[in-house]
C-alpha positions, 0 to 999 in steps of 0.5 A: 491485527485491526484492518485499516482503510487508508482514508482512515489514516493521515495520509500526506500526498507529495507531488513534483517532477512527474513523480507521486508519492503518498506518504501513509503511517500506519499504526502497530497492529493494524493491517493496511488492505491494498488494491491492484495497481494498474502499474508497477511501482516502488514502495518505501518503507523508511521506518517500522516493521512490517508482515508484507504479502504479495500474491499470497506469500508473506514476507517481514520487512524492516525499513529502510528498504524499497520495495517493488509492487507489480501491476494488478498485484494483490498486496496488503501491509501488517504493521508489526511496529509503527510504519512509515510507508511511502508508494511512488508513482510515475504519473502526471496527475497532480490532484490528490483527488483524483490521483487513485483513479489514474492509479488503481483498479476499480475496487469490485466486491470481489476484489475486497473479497479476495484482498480480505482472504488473504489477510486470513492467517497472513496468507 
């Protein structure tokens, strides 16, 4: 698996009704590295197949099927199959701009660190 930053990839961002939702594709074979998120939210997997780990355990999924990510969570998605994944957010921010600073924990050294380790071996 390739890792893949998510501005690498075409990213469609929805906004409305104090709801947020980013849209991502992410291509077979490649490996999305997440963040921590300072809230609770949902994810979607609408379609594909996906290697899902949270906090060290792993877990396939197979879309459609929503997806609950906690705060501060470290979590990374392994595209098996071509993947439409969606996270949506609670928020009033609409600038996609500056919607990942309301949303994520500052990324630290440290943290790429940890998010890197636990894509060794899918743990």
């Amino acid at each position: 698996m390739t890792e893949i930053d998510v501005k690498d990839l075409g990213v469609t961002h929805h906004f409305g009704g104090g709801v947020y939702v980013k849209e991502t594709r992410i291509p077979a074979g490649h490996v999305l590295v997440q963040h921590r998120h300072l809230y609770d939210h949902l994810s979607l997997l609408a379609a594909g197949r996906a290697l899902l780990t949270r906090t060290g355990v792993s877990v396939e999924v197979a879309g459609p099927q929503v997806l609950t990510i906690v705060a501060g969570q470290l979590h990374r998605v392994a595209a098996i199959t071509d993947c439409l994944w969606f996270c949506i957010h609670a928020t009033e921010e609409t600038d996609e701009k500056a919607v990942d600073q309301v949303l994520i924990e500052p990324i630290l050294p440290s943290t790429t660190d940890e998010m890197r380790q636990l894509a060794k071996g899918g743990q």
